[in-house]
LOLUM-164692 format. One record per residue (C-alpha): x, y, z; residue number from 0. Coordinates in nm, 3 decimals, padded with zeros to 5 digits. Layout:
% LOLUM-164692
<node <X Y Z> NUM>
...
***
This chain:
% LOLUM-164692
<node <01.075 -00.131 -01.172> 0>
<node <00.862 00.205 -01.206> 1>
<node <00.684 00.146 -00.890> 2>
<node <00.767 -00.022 -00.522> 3>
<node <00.472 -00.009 -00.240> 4>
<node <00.536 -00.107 00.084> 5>
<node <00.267 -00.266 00.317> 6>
<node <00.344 -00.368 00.660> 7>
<node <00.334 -00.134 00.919> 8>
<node <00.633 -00.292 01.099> 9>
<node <00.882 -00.169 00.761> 10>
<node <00.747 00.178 00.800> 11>
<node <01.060 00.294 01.052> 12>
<node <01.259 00.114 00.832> 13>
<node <01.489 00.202 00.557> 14>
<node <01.385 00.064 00.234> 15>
<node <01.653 -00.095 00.010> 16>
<node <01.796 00.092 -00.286> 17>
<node <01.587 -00.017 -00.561> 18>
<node <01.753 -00.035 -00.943> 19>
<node <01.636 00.260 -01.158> 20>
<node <01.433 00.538 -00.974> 21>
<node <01.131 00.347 -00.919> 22>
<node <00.855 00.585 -00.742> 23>
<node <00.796 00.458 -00.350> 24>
<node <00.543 00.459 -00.149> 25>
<node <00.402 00.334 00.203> 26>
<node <00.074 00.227 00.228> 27>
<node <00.047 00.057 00.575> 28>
<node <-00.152 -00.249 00.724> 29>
<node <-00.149 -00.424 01.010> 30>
<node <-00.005 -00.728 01.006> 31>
<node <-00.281 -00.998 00.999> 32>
<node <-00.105 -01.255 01.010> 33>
<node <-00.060 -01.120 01.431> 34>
<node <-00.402 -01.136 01.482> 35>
<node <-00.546 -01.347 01.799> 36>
<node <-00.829 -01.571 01.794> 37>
<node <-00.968 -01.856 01.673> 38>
<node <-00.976 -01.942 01.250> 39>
<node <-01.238 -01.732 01.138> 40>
<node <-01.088 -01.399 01.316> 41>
<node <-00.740 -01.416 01.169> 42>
<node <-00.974 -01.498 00.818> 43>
<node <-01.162 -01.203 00.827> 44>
<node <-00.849 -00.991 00.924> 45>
<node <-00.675 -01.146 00.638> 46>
<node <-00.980 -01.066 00.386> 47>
<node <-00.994 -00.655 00.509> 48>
<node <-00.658 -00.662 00.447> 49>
<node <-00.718 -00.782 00.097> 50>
<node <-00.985 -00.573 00.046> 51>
<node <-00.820 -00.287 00.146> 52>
<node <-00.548 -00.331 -00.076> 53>
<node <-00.764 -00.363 -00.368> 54>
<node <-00.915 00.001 -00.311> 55>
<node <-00.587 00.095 -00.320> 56>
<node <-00.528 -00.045 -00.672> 57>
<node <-00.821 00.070 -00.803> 58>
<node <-00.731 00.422 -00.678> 59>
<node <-00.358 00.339 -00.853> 60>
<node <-00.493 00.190 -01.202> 61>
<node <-00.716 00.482 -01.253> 62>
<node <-00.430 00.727 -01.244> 63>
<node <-00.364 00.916 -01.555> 64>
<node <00.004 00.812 -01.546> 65>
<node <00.092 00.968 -01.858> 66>
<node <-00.042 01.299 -01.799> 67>
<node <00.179 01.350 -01.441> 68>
<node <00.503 01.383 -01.382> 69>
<node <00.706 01.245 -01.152> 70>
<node <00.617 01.450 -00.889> 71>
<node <00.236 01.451 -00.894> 72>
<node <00.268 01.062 -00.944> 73>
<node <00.425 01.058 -00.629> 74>
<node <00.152 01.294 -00.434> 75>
<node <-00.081 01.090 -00.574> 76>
<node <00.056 00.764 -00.426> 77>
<node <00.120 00.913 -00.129> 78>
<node <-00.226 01.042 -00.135> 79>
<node <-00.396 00.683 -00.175> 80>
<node <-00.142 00.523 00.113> 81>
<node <-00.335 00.778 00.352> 82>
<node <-00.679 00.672 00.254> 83>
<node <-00.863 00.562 00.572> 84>
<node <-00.809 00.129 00.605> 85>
<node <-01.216 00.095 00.615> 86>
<node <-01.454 -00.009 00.371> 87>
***
């Protein structure tokens, strides 16, 4: 693995498991939308700006000149797109 993201914001206190290799980490946090209340179409529309959100985040990701950073700046720049604000 070169890369492991983490999503829900109830991991973010805790500790990840050792990964094989030295795969870069990040945290990019969401609530949970699966603990939304209300009726069908508000836990949809939760689940969908979840989605969503985690597409920008991709997009951000896929667009990174991977081979020009090093390990370092790879990781600032992951960190960087896990604080991006969660609105569209």
């Amino acid at each position: 693995m070169d890369f492991v993201i983490t999503v829900c914001d109830k991991a973010a206190g805790e500790v990840c498991p050792v990964w094989p290799g030295r795969p870069i980490t990040a945290y990019w946090g969401f609530e949970d939308p699966a603990a939304v209340q209300g009726n069908d179409d508000a836990q949809h529309h939760a689940f969908k700006l979840v989605f969503n959100f985690i597409l920008t985040r991709i997009r951000y990701f896929i667009v990174l000149p991977l081979e020009k950073l090093d390990a370092l700046a790879t990781q600032h720049e992951m960190d960087k797109i896990g604080q991006l604000k969660n609105d569209l």
